[in-house]
DOBA-472678 format. One line per 3 residues: their letters; for each residue x, y, z of N, C-alpha, C. Coordinates in pm, whole numbers, plus 50000, padded with zeros to 5 digits. Example, Ala and Ser with C-alpha at 12.3 -4.5 7.8 and 13.67 -1.06 7.14 Angstrom:
2
as = 51319,49431,50780,51230,49550,50780,51320,49670,50780; 51285,49775,50708,51367,49894,50714,51290,50003,50787
END
This chain:
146
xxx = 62737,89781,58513,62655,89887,58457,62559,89940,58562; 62521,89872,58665,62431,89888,58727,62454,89991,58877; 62627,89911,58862,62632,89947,58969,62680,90101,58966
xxx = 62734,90156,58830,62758,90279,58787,62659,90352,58715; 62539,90300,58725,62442,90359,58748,62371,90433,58835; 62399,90381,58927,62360,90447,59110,62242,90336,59138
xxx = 62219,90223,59061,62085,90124,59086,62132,90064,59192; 62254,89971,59190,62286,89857,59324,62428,89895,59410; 62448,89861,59523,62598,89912,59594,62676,89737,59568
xxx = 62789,89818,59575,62905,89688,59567,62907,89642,59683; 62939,89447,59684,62901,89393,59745,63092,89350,59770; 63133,89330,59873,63063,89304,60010,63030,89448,60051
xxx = 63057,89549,60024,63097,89653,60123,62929,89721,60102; 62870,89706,60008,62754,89775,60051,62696,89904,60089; 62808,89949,59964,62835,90115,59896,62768,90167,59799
xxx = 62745,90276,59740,62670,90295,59622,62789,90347,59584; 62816,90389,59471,62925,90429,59399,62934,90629,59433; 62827,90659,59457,62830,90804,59463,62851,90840,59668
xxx = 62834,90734,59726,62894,90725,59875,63058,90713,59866; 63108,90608,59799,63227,90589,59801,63343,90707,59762; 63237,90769,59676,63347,90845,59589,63290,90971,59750
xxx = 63206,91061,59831,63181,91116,59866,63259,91051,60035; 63213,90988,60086,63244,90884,60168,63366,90845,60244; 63442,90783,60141,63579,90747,60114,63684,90862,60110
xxx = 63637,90920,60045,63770,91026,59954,63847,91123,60065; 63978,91070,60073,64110,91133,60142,64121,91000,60274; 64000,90940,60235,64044,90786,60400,64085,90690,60335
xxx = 64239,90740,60337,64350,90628,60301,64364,90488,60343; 64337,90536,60477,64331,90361,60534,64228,90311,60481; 64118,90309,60503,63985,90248,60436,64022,90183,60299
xxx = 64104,90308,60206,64130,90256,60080,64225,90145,60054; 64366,90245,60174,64431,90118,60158,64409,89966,60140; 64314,89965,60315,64293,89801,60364,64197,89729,60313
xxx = 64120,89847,60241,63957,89756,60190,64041,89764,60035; 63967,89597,59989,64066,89535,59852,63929,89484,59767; 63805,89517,59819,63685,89457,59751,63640,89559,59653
xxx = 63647,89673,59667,63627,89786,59533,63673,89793,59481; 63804,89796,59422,63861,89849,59341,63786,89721,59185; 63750,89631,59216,63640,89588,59111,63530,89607,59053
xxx = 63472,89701,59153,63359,89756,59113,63350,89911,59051; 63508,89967,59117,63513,90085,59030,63566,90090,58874; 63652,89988,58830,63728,89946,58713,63716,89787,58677
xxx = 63561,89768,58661,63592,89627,58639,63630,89634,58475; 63690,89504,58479,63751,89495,58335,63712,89330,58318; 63783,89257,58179,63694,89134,58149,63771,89058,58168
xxx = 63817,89053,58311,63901,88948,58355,63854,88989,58524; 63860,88834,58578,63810,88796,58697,63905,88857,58803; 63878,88961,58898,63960,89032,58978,63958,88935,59108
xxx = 63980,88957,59220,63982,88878,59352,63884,88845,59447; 63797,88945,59415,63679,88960,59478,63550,88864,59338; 63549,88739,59445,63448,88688,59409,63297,88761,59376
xxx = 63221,88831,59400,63132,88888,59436,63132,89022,59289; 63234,89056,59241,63250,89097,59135,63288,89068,59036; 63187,89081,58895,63212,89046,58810,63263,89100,58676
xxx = 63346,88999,58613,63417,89059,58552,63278,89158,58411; 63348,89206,58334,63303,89321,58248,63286,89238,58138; 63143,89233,58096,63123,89168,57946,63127,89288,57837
xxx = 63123,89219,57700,63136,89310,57603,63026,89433,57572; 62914,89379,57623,62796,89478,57623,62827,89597,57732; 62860,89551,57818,62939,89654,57914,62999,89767,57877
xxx = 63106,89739,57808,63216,89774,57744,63098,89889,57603; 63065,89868,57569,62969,89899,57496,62860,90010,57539; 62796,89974,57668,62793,90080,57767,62819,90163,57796
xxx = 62946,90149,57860,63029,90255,57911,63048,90360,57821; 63140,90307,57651,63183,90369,57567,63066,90478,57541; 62927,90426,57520,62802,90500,57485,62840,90625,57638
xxx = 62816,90591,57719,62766,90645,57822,62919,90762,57882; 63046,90765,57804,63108,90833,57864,63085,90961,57785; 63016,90951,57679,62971,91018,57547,62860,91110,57589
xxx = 62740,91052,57625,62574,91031,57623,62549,91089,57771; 62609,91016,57838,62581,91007,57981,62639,91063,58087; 62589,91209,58125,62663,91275,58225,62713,91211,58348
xxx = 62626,91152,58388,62599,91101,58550,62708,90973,58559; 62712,90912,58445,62804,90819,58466,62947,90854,58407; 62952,90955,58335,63104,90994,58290,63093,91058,58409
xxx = 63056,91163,58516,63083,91181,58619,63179,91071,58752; 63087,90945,58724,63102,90868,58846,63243,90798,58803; 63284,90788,58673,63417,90754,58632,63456,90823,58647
xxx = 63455,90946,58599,63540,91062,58690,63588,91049,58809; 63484,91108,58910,63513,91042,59026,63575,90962,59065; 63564,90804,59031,63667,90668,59043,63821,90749,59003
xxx = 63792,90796,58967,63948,90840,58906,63990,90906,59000; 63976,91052,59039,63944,91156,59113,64008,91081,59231; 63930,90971,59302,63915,90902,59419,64031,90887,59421
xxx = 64091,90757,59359,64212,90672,59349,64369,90751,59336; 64325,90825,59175,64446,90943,59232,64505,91034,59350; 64372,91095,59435,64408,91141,59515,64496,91055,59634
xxx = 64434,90947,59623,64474,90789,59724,64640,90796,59721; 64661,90834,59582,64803,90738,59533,64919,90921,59506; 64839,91040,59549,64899,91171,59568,64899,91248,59433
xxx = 64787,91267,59431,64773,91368,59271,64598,91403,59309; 64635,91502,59257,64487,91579,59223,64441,91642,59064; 64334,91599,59032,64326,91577,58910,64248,91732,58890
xxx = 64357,91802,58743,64306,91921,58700,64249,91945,58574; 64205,91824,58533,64099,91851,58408,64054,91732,58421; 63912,91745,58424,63810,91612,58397,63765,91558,58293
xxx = 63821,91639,58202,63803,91582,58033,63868,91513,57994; 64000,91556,58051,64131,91478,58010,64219,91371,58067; 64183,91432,58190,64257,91303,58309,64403,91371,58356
xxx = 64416,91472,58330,64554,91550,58378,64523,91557,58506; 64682,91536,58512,64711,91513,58681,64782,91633,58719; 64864,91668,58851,64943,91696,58909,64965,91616,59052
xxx = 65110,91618,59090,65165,91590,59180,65107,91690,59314; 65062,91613,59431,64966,91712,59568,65145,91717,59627; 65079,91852,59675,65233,91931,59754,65282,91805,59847
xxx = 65189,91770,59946,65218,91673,60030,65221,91545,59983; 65270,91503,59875,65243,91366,59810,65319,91268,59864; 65447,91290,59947,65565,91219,59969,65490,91053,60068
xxx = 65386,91118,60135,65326,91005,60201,65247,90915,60155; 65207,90972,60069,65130,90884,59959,65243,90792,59830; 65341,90875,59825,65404,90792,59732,65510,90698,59825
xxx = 65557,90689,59946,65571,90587,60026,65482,90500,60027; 65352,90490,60092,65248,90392,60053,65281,90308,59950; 65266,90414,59826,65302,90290,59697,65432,90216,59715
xxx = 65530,90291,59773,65638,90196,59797,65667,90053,59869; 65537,90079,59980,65547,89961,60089,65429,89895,60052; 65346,89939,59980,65189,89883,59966,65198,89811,59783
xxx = 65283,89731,59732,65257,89700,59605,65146,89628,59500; 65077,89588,59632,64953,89592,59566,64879,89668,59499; 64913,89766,59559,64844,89913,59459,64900,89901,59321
xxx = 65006,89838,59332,65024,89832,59157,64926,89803,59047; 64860,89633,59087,64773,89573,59084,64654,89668,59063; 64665,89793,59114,64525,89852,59100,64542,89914,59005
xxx = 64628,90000,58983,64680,90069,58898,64648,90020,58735; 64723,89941,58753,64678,89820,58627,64478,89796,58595; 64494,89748,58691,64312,89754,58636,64266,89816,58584
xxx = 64326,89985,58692,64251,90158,58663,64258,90146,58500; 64405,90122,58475,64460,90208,58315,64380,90085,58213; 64360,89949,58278,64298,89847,58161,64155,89917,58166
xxx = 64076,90002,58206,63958,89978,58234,63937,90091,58145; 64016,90236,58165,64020,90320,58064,64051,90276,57935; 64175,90190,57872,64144,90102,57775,64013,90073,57701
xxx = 63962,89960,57819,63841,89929,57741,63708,90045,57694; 63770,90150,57775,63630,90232,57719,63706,90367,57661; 63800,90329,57604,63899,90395,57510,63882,90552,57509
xxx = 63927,90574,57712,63955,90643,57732,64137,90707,57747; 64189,90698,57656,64304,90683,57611,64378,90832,57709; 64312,90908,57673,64374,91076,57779,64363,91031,57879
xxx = 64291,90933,57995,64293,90902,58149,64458,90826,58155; 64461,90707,58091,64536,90604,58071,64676,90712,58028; 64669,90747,57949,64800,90892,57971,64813,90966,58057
xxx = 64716,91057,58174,64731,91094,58262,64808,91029,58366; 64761,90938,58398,64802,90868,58478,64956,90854,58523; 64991,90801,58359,65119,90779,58289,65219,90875,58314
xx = 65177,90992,58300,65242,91124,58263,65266,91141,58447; 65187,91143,58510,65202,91210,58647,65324,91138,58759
END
């Protein structure tokens, strides 16, 4: 909550969430090789790999749901997480309400990645559990659909 708040940066990397998404975005390698965020952008209530992040309690969850509602700044920064990752994995996202995707002209390199990089699966999974829990059901279809 905090950390999608803009209060603390994820640890190890020692990011704020509104750097990463600004920061990061289109540096594939970075995304690729760095494996410590993707917990802090989609944590969910199960223990990811990165010690240092924790998993998502129910008040959380509770949170979020309020706050994708209530809360511009942080339905933004989920946005964003989204925004981020899709572009990572070759899609650019054309509605922020909904989570609609399209396929980026140049996607072919990005969807190799996923071919040789299967860990990204793993992320993938988190992304769509995390929309789940904050029963964002149109992201978790976007996704799907693209």
């Amino acid at each position: 909550m905090r950390f999608y708040s803009g209060e603390i940066p994820c640890v190890p990397d020692n990011k704020f969430i509104d750097d990463i998404h600004t920061q990061w975005f289109q540096n594939y390698e970075l995304l690729e090789y760095g494996h410590s965020y993707i917990q802090w952008l989609f944590p969910i209530q199960e223990q990811g790999l990165n010690p240092q992040a924790q998993p998502m309690q129910k008040g959380e969850i509770d949170f979020f749901i309020r706050a994708v509602n209530d809360d511009a700044a942080v339905r933004n920064r989920i946005v964003g997480s989204y925004r981020l990752m899709m572009d990572f994995w070759g899609f650019d996202l054309i509605d922020a309400e909904r989570g609609t995707l399209r396929r980026k002209q140049d996607c072919a390199p990005r969807f190799d990645n996923l071919n040789y990089s299967s860990h990204n699966y793993l992320r993938i999974t988190r992304m769509l559990k995390f929309f789940g829990e904050l029963r964002m059901v149109s992201f978790q279809l976007g996704a799907l659909d693209a």
